[in-house]
C-alpha positions in Angstrom: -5.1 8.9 11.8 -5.6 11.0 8.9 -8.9 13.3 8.3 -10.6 13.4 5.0 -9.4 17.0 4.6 -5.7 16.0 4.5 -6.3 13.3 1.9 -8.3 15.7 -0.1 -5.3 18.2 0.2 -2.8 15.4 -0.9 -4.3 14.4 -3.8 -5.6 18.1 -4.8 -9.6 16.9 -5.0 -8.4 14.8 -8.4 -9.9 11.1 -8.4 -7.0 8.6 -8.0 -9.1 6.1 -10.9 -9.8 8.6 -13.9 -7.6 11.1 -12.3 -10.1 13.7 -13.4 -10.7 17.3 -10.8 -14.2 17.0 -9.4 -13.8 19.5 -6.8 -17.1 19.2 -5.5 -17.6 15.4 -6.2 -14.3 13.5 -4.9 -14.8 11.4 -1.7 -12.7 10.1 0.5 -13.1 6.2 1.0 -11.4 3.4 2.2 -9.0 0.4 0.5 -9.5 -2.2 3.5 -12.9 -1.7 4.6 -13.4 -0.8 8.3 -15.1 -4.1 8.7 -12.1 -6.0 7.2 -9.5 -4.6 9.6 -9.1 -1.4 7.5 -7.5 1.3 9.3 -8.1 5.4 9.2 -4.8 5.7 8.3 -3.2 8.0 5.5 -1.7 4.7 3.3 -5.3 3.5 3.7 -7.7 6.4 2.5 -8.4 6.9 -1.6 -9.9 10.3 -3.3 -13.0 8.4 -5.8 -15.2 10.7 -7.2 -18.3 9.3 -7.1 -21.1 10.0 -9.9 
């Protein structure tokens, strides 16, 4: 299981869509939903940034 602060680490807070650094805006979200089987896993978390 990965935590949000690895991810964010990983990816260096930049957006994996418009690969743009929003340091204070990127969130960590999922591919396969939680409700879909989705899994915490590392291979299974996205940085957005979300405006």
């Amino acid at each position: 299981m990965a935590s949000t602060l690895e991810v964010l680490a990983k990816c260096a807070r930049i957006c994996c869509i418009c690969r743009e650094f929003k340091p204070l805006y990127v969130q960590v979200h999922h591919i396969r939903e939680k409700a879909d089987r989705g899994t915490d896993d590392f291979d299974n978390l996205i940085p957005v940034y979300i405006d």
